[in-house]
C-alpha positions as CSV (number, residue, x, y, z in Angstrom):
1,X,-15.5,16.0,8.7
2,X,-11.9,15.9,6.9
3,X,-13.4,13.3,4.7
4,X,-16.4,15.1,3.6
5,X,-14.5,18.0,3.3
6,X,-11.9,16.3,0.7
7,X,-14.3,14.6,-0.9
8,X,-16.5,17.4,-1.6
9,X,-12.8,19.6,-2.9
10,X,-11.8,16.6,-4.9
11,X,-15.2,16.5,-6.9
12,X,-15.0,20.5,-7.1
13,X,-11.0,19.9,-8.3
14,X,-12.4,17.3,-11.2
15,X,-10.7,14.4,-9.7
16,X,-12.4,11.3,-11.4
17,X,-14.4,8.9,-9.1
18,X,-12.3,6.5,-8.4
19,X,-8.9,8.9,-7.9
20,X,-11.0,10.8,-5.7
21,X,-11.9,7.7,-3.7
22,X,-8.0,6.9,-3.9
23,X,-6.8,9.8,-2.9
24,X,-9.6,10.3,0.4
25,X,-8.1,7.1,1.3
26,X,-4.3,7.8,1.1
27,X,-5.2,11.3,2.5
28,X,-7.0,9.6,5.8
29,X,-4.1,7.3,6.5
30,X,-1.5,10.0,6.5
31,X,-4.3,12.1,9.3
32,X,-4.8,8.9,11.2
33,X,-1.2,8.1,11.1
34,X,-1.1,11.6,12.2
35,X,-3.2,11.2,15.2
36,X,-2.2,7.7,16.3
37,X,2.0,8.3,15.6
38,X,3.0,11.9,17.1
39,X,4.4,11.1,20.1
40,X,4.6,14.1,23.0
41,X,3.1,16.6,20.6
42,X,3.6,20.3,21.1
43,X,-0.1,21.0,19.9
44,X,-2.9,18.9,20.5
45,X,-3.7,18.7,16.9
46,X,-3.0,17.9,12.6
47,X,-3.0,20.2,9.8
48,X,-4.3,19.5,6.2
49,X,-4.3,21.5,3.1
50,X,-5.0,20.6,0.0
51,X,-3.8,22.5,-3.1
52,X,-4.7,21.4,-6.9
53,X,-2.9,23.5,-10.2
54,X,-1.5,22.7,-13.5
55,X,-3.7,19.2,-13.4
56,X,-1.7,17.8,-10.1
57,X,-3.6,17.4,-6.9
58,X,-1.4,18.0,-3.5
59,X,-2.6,17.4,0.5
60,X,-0.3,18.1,3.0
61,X,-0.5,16.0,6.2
62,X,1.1,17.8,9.1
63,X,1.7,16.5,12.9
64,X,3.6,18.2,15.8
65,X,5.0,15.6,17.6
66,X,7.6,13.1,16.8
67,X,7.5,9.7,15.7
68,X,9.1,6.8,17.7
69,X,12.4,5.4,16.0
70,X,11.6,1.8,14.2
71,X,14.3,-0.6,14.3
72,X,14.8,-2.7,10.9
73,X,12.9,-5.9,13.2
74,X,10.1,-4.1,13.8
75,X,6.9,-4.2,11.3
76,X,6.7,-0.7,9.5
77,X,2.8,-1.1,9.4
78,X,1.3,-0.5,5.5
79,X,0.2,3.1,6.0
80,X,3.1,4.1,3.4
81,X,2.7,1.2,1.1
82,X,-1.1,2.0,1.0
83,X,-0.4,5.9,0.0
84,X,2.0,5.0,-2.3
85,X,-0.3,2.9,-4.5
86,X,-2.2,6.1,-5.7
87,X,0.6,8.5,-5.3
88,X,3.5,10.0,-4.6
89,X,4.4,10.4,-1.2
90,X,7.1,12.0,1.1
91,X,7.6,12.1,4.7
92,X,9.6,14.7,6.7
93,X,10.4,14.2,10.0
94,X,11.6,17.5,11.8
95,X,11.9,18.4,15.3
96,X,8.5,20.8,15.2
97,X,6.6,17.3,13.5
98,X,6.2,15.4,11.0
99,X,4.9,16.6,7.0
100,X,3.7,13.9,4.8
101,X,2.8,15.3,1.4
102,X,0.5,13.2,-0.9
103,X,1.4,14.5,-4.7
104,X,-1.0,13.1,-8.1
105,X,-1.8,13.8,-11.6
106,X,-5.2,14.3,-12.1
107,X,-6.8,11.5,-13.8
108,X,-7.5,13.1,-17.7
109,X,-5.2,16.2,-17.0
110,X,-3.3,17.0,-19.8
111,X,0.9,16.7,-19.6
């Protein structure tokens, strides 16, 4: 259903093909991520939102549990690396969950 849905608002946003396919991708990591990461949630689901103005697209990606600590031995995964091939990308932990917001230029929008 999320993937429909954001593929359906990313044609309707006038994201090109291939962004749009991008951008499902990175935008389905950061919800699976989501699902599979939160540890001891406080609600038993994820948020997403999706805003687009001024020829930038942004999802939000947002968790309410917390995220086991990673010590620098143990393999980060690729999640990250994979988002931040097609766009910007932040991550804020914070005692209510976790926010990862996916931020792109529109392919063809003007500066």
């Amino acid at each position: 259903m999320l993937r429909r849905g954001l593929r359906a608002w990313l044609a309707d946003a006038g994201a090109a093909e291939d962004q749009a396919y991008d951008l499902l991708l990175a935008a389905c990591e950061a919800a699976t991520n989501a699902m599979e990461h939160a540890q001891d949630p406080t609600q038993p689901y994820f948020d997403v939102s999706a805003v687009v103005g001024g020829g930038r697209v942004e999802i939000t990606v947002r968790d309410y549990g917390q995220w086991r600590e990673r010590v620098p031995s143990m393999d980060r995964g690729r999640g990250s690396t994979l988002i931040s091939a097609f766009a910007d990308v932040t991550a804020t932990p914070s005692p209510e969950g976790t926010t990862v917001v996916i931020r792109a230029r529109l392919a063809g929008a003007a500066v």
